[in-house]
N, C-alpha and C positions, 0 to 999 in steps of 0.2 A: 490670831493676832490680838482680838479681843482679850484673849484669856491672859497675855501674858502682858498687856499693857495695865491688866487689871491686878496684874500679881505685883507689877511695879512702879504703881504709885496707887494704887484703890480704887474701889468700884465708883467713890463718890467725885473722881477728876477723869473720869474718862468719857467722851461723847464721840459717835461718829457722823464725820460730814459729809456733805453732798460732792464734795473734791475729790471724786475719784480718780483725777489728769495725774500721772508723774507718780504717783506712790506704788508699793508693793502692790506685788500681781491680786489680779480679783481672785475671791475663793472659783473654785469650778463651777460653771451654771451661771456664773454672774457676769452680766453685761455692762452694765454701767446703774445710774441712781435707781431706773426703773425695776431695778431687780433686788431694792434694799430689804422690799420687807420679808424676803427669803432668808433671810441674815438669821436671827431668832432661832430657827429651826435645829440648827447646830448645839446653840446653847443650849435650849431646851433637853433636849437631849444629853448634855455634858452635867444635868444639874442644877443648871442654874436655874436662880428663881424668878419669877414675872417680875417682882421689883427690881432685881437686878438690870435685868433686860430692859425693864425703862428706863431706868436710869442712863443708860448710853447708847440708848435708841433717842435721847431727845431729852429727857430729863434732868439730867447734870447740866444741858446746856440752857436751858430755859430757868432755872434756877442761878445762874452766874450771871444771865442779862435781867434779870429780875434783880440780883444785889444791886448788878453797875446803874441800873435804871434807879434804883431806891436811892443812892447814894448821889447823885444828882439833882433829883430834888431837893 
């Protein structure tokens, strides 16, 4: 899911959140938030790089509240 919401719009708009109620099913093994930082392992494996993987473990999104916060000041 990661990979291909990353093929269709970029690595740098994609983050994921804690709202796991109501969206597509969990990968297998995954219960709910407390099972997020198993997430990574996949990728890793697929290639991807540690920057990537910050980026939409938390990064992309701490970077956009960091714009909207600047821009209110």
């Amino acid at each position: 899911m990661v990979d291909r919401a990353i093929q269709s719009v970029g690595e740098d708009h994609v983050a994921l959140g804690s709202d796991f109620d109501g969206g597509p099913p969990l990968p297998r093994g995954m219960r709910d938030i407390r099972d997020l930082p198993m997430s990574p392992t996949p990728c890793c494996a697929g290639g991807y790089s540690e920057e990537r993987i910050r980026k939409f473990l938390g990064g992309n999104l701490l970077r956009v509240f960091r714009e909207i916060t600047e821009k209110r000041r």
